[in-house]
C-alpha positions in Angstrom: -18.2 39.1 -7.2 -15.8 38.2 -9.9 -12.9 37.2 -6.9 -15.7 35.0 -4.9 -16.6 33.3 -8.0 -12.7 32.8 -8.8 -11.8 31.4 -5.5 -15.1 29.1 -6.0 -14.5 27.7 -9.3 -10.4 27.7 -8.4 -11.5 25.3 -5.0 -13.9 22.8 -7.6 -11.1 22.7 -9.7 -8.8 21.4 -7.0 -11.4 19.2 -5.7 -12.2 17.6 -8.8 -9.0 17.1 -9.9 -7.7 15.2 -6.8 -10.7 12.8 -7.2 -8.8 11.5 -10.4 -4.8 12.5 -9.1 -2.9 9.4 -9.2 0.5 10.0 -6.9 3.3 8.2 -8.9 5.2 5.8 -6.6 8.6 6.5 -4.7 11.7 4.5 -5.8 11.6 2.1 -3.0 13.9 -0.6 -4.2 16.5 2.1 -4.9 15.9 3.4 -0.8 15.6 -0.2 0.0 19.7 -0.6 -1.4 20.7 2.6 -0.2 19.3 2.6 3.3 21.0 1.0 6.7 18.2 1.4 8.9 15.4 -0.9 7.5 13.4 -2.7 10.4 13.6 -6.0 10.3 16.0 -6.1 7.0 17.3 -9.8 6.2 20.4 -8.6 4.8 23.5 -7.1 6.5 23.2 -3.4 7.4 26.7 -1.8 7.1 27.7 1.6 8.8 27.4 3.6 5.7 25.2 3.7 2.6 28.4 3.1 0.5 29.2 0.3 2.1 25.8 -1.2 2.5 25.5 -0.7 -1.1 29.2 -2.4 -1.7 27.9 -5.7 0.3 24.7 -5.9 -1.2 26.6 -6.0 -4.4 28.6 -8.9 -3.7 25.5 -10.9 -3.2 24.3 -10.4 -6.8 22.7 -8.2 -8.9 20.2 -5.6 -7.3 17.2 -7.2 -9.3 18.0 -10.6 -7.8 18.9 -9.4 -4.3 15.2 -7.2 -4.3 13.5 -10.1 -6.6 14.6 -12.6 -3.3 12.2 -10.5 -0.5 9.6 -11.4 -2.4 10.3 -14.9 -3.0 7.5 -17.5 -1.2 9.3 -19.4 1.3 7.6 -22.9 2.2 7.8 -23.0 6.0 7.5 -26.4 6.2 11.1 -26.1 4.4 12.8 -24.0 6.2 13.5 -22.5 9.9 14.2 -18.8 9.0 12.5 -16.9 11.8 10.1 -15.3 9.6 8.1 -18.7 9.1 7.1 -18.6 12.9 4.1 -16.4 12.8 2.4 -15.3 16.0 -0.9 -16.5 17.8 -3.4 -14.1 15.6 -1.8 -15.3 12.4 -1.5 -18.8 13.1 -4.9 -19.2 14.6 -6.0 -17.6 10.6 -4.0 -19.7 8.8 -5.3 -23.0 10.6 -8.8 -21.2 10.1 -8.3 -21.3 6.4 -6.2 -24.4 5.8 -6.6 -27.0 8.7 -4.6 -28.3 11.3 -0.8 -28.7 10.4 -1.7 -26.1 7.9 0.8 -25.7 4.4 1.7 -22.0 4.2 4.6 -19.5 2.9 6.1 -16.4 4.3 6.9 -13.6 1.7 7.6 -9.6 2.7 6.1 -6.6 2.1 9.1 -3.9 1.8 7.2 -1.0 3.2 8.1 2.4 2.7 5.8 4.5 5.8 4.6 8.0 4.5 7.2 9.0 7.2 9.7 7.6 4.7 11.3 4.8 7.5 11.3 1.3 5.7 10.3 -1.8 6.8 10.5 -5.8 5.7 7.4 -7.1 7.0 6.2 -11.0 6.7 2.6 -11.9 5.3 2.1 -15.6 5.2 0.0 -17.3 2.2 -2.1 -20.2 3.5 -2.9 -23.3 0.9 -5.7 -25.9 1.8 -6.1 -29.3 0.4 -8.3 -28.0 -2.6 -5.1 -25.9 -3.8 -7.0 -22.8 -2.7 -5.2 -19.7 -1.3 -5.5 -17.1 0.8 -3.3 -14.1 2.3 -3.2 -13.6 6.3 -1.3 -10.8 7.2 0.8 -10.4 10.9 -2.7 -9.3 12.8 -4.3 -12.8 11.4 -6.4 -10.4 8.8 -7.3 -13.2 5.8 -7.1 -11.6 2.2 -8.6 -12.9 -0.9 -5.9 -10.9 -3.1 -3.8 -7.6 -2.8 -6.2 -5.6 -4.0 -8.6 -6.8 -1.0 -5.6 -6.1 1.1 -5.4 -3.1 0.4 -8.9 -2.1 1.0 -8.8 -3.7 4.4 -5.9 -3.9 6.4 -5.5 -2.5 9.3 -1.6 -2.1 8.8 -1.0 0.7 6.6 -2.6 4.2 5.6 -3.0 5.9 2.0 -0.1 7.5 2.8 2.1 4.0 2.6 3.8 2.4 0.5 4.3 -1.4 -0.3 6.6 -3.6 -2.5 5.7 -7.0 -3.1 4.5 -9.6 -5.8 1.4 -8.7 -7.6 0.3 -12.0 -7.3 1.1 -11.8 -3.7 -1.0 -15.2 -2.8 0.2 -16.9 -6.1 3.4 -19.4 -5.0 4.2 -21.2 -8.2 3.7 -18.4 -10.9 7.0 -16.1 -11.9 7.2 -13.1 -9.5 6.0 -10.0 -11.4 7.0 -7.0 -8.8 4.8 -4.1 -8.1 4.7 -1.1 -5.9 1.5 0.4 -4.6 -0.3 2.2 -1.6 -1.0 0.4 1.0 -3.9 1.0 2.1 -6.9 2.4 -1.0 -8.8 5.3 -0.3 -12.5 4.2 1.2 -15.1 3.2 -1.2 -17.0 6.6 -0.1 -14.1 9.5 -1.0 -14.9 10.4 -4.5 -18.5 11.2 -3.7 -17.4 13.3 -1.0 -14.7 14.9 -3.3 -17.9 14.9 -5.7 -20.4 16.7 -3.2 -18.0 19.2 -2.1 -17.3 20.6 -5.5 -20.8 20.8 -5.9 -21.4 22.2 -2.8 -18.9 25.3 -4.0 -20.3 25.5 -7.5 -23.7 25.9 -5.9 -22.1 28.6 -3.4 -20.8 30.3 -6.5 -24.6 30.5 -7.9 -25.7 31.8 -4.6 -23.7 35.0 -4.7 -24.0 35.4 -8.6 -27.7 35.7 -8.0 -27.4 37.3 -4.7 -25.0 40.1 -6.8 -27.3 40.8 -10.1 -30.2 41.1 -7.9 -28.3 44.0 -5.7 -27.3 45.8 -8.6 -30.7 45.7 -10.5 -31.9 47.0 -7.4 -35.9 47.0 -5.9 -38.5 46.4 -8.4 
């Protein structure tokens, strides 16, 4: 009785305590630097980390050089080949900002839970009330990041993203953050909830089921 009860209230334990863990974020800036295979990376790529590292430093300081991803590049401005977005993402920003739309590309530098890295565009569409909205490569429209993270369709729990944390803010001071990309659903801390309590009860169960052997028939 004693190990069943044990193993129960050792499992509610666990479960609880994921409910609340919060996974501390990897250094993906620091990967970002070292690494020569990032898709879709706007800066050179050199053989070695060393030298990688070595041309990145020539460009400036690693604050500036990682500050510059994040930047929010008018595309009416410029011809980099980010700032030609595809049908789906297009079609979403006309949707939200009219024809000959005003938008900006800025990148995600994602870090997969598989630990490959990846500069990815988002585009931030501005109508002619000033108003803003996020559209990401699938033509998914975003109030915020927090709303992108609950719904894209992009990432998993399990990924990570860099990027402003006013992502569809273009005329405020970047302020950098780095978070999952994708939240857990709405509905996973009542499950976490119901399963403790699903062992705890289990627990009960054989308590009751074990005094009632041992006082034996009435």
């Amino acid at each position: 009785m004693r190990t069943a009860l044990s193993a129960a209230a050792a499992a509610a334990l666990l479960l609880t305590a994921a409910c609340g863990a919060e996974e501390s974020p990897p250094n993906i800036a620091g990967e970002y630097v070292e690494s020569n295979d990032v898709k879709n990376d706007v800066y050179p790529t050199a053989s070695t980390a060393e030298d990688r590292m070595a041309n990145l430093a020539s460009m400036g300081p690693p604050e500036q050089i990682i500050g510059s991803l994040f930047f929010p590049a008018p595309c009416a401005e410029t011809d980099i080949e980010e700032c030609s977005p595809g049908t789906d993402a297009y079609e979403a920003i006309e949707d939200f900002a009219g024809s000959d739309p005003e938008f900006f590309m800025r990148f995600l530098l994602v870090r997969y839970e598989d630990t490959s890295l990846e500069l990815m565009p988002v585009y931030v569409a501005r109508d002619g009330d000033g108003e803003t909205a996020l559209i990401d490569i699938e033509g998914g429209r975003y109030e915020d990041l927090d709303d992108f993270r609950q719904s894209n369709d992009l990432f998993g729990s399990g990924d990570w993203i860099m990027t402003a944390k006013d992502i569809t803010d273009v005329e405020a001071d970047i302020d950098v953050v780095t978070v999952t990309g994708r939240t857990a659903p709405a509905w996973m801390p009542w499950l976490v909830g119901a399963g403790a309590a699903a062992v705890l009860a289990l627990a009960a169960a054989i308590l009751v089921r074990k005094l009632r052997h041992r006082a034996g028939p009435e």
